[in-house]
Structure formats: structure tokens, C-alpha cells
C-alpha positions as a printed Julia matrix, in Angstrom:
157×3 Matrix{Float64}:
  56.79  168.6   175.14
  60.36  169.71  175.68
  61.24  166.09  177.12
  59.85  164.39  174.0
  61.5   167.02  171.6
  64.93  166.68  173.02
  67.48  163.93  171.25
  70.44  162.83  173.49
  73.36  162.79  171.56
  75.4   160.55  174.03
  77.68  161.65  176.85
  79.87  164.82  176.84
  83.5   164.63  177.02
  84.91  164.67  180.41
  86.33  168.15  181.48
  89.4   168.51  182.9
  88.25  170.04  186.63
  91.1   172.36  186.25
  89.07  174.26  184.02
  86.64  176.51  185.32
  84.76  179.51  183.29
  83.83  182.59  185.2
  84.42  185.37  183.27
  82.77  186.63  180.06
  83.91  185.66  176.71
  86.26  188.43  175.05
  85.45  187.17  171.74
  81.92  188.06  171.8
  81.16  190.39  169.0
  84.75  191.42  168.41
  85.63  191.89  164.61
  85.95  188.57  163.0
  86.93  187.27  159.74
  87.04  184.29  157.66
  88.99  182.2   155.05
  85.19  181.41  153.27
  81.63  182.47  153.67
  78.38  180.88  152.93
  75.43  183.88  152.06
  73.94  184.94  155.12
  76.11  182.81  157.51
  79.17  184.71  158.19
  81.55  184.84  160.69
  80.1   186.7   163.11
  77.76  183.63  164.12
  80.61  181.98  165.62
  81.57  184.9   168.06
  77.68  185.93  169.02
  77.71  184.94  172.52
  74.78  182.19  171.07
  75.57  178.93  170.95
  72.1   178.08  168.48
  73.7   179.79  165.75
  76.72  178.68  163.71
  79.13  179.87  160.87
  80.24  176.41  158.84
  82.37  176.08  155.92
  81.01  175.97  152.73
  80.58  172.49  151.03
  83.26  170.89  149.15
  86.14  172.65  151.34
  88.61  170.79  153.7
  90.05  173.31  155.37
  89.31  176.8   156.69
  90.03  179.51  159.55
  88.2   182.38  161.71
  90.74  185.13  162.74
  89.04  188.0   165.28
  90.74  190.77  165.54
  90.32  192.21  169.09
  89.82  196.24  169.87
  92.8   196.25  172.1
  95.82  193.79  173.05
  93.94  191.62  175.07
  95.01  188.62  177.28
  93.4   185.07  177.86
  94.45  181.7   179.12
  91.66  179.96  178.43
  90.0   178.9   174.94
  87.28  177.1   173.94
  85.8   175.95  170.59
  82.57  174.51  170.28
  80.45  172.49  167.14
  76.81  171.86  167.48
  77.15  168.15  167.64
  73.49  167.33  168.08
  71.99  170.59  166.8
  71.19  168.97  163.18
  69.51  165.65  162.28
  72.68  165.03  160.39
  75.41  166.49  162.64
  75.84  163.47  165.13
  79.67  163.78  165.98
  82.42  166.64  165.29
  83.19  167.09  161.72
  86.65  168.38  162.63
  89.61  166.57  162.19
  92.16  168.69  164.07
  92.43  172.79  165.18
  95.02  174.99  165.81
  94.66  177.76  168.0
  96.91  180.92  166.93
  97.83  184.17  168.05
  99.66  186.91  165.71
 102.81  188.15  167.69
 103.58  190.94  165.16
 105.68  188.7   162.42
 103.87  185.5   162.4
 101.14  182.94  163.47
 102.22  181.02  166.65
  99.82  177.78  167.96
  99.05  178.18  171.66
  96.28  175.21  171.47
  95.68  172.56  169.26
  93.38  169.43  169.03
  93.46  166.29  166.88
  90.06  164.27  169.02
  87.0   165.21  167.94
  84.41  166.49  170.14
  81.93  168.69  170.46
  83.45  170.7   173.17
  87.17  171.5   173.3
  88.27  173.67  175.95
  91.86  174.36  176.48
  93.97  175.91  179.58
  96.82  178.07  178.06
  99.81  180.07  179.34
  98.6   183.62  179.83
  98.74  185.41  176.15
  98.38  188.39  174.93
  97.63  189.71  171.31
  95.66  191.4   168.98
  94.4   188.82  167.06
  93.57  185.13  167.82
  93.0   182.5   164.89
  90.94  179.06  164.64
  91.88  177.17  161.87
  91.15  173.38  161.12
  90.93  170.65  159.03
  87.34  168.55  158.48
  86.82  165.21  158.98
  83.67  165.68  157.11
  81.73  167.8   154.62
  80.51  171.03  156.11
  81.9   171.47  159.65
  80.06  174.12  162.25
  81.57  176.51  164.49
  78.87  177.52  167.25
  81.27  179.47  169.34
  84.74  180.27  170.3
  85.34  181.15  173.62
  88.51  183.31  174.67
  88.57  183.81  178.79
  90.91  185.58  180.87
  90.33  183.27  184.19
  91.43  184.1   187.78
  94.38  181.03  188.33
């Protein structure tokens, strides 16, 4: 039954082999904000630690962000966003135009990641950073873009 259920949505983006995850994700259920919020779909979907739920941006908007706001200065070198191409009868491909990965050094919002290729997987190796806060923000491509999870690993290099 699974096998008849399941849709393939096409091949996955090659990852670059230099990227390996083995450590947990220090984004999971930290404190997490957003520029908009559907009811009952807020922010917190996209930093669950489950990648079947989703926080998406309301209808009508072209633009939005998540900011989490970590407990502690906490460092990273690895990020990771993630849509649920696939998930939805009408989400086929990434409806995200480009992303900007940001950290807050104390005065102001400084990109340490940013994508302009859709996909439904980005994942991106970074210098090793350290902050208190971490933003996602983007531009869609199309009405209603997803955010399953965002992934923020300190990896062993």
C-alpha cells in the first residue's frame, strides 16, 4: 500500500559530499519568530525537528522571514533549509525564489548563506559562526511558499 501511495517527485539535487550531518539540529524548538502568521500554523512548525509539518507564508505575500532566537550564543557551520516539494498535490517544485541566511552580530543583520536555485533541499557549509540569533528570509517564486525545517549544525570539520 505504501508503494502505490507514494508519488516520486523526480530526482533530488545532488549534495555536495563535503557535507555531512552528524550532529543534532540546534534549531529544534528554540524560540522562533516570524514576519507573518497563518492561524494555527506558526513558526514553530518550521523548527520542530518534523519535517511533515510546515509554517508557509500567508497568501498574497512575496516576501517573508523566520528569526530564532537561540538560549545561548551558539555556533554552527552548517545550515540547511528545507520546503516540502512533493508533500502537497500542488507543491511540485520550490516556491522560493532566493534566501538569505543571517546572523545578528549585535548592530546589524549579516548574510552567511544565500541561495537564488530553487530546490527542495538547500544545505549550505559556512565559516564557523557564532550568534544569538539566526534569520531565514526569502523571496517567493510563487504563492504560498513552505518552510518544513531549518537545520543549524555545528559539524566536526
Amino acid at each position: 500500500e505504501i508503494g502505490m501511495a507514494w508519488k516520486h517527485s523526480g530526482p533530488a539535487a545532488k549534495v555536495d559530499p563535503s557535507i555531512v550531518i552528524t550532529t543534532p539540529n540546534l534549531a529544534t524548538g528554540q524560540p522562533i519568530h516570524a514576519s507573518v502568521s497563518p492561524d494555527t500554523f506558526g513558526p514553530d512548525q518550521a523548527n520542530d525537528g518534523k519535517f511533515s509539518s510546515t509554517w508557509y507564508l500567508e497568501s498574497g505575500r512575496t516576501s517573508g522571514w523566520l528569526e530564532i532566537t537561540f538560549k545561548k550564543p551558539t555556533e554552527f557551520n552548517t545550515l540547511v533549509l528545507v520546503e516540502p516539494v512533493g508533500k502537497f498535490g500542488d507543491y511540485k517544485t520550490s516556491r522560493i525564489k532566493s534566501y538569505q541566511f543571517q546572523v545578528w552580530d549585535g548592530a546589524q543583520w549579516v548574510e552567511v548563506a544565500c541561495g537564488r536555485t530553487p530546490s527542495r533541499v538547500q544545505m549550505h557549509s559556512v565559516a564557523r559562526t557564532k550568534t544569538m540569533k539566526l534569520r531565514l528570509s526569502f523571496e517567493a517564486s510563487h504563492d504560498t511558499p513552505h518552510i518544513a525545517d531549518i537545520g543549524v549544525y555545528n559539524e566536526p570539520r
